[in-house]
C-alpha positions as CSV (number, residue, x, y, z in Angstrom):
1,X,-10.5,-230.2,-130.3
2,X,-13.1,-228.4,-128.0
3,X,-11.8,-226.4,-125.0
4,X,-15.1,-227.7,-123.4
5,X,-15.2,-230.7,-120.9
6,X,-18.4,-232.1,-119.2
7,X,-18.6,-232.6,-115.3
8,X,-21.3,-234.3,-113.5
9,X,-22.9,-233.4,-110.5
10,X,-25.5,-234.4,-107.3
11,X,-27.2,-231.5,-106.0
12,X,-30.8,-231.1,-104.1
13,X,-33.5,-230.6,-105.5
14,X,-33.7,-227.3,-104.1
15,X,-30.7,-226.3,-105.0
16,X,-31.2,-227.4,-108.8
17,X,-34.1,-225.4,-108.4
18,X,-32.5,-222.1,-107.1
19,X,-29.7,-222.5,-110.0
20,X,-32.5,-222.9,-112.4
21,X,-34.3,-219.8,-110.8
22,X,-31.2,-217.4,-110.5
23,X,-29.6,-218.1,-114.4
24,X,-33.4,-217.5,-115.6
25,X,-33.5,-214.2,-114.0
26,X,-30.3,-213.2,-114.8
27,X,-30.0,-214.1,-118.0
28,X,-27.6,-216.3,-117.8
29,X,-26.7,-219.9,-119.3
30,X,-26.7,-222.5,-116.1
31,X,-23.5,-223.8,-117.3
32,X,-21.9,-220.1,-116.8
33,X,-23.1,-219.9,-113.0
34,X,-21.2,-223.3,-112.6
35,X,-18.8,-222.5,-113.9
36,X,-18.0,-219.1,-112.4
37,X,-18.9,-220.4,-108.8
38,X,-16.3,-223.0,-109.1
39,X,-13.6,-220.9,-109.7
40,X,-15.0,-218.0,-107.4
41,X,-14.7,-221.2,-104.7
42,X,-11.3,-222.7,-105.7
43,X,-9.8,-218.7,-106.0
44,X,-11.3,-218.3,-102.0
45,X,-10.0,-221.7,-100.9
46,X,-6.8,-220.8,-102.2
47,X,-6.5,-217.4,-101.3
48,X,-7.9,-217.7,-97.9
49,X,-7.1,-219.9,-94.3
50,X,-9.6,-222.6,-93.7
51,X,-10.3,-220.6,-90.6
52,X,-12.2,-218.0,-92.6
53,X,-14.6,-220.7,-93.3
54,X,-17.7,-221.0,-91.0
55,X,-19.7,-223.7,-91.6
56,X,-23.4,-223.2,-93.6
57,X,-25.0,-225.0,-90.7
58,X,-24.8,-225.4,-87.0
59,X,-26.4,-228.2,-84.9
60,X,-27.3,-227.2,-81.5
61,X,-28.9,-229.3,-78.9
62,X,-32.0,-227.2,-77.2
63,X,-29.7,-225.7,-74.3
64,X,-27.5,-224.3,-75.9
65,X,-30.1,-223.0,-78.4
66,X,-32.1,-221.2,-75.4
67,X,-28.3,-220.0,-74.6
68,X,-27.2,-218.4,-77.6
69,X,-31.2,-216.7,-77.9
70,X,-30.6,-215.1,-74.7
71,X,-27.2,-213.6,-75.2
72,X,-28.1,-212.7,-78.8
73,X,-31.6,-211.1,-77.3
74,X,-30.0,-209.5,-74.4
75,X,-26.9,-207.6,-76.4
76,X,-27.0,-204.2,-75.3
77,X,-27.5,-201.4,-77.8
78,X,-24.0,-199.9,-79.5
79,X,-21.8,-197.5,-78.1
80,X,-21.1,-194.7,-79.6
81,X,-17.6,-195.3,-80.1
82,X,-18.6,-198.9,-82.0
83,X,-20.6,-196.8,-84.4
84,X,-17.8,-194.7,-84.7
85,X,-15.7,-197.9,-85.4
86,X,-18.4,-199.4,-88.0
87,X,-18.6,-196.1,-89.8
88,X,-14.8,-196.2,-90.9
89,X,-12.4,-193.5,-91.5
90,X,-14.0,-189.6,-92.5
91,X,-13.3,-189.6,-96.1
């Protein structure tokens, strides 16, 4: 008896076409990239609150688009002590 079982699966287009493009340049058999992302996903979703997932896509209406662009545009630049604190403990 084979330790093999088949799934089936709906993707888009362009994603089919980014699986076929990364297991070509890597090498690698499609059915290992499947395979490996699905249990990379199930480990995460086990190991990790569903707060620690953000969404892959936002829907903003226009004023809250212009809202976010302004505050992201007009962060000021780092403080030293944040690049301190991004740099990590002085090994």
């Amino acid at each position: 008896m084979s330790d093999l079982s088949q799934i089936s699966a709906t993707v888009s287009v362009a994603t089919r076409e980014l699986l076929d493009r990364f297991a070509e340049s890597h090498g690698l058999k499609k059915n290992f990239v499947v395979e490996q992302a699905l249990l990379y996903f199930m480990e995460a979703r086990r190991e990790l609150p569903d707060e620690a997932f953000i969404p892959t896509r936002l829907v903003l209406d226009d004023k809250t688009f212009d809202a976010v662009v302004d505050v992201l545009e007009g962060s000021p630049a780092p403080t030293n002590a944040l690049r301190e604190l991004m740099r990590g403990p002085a090994r």
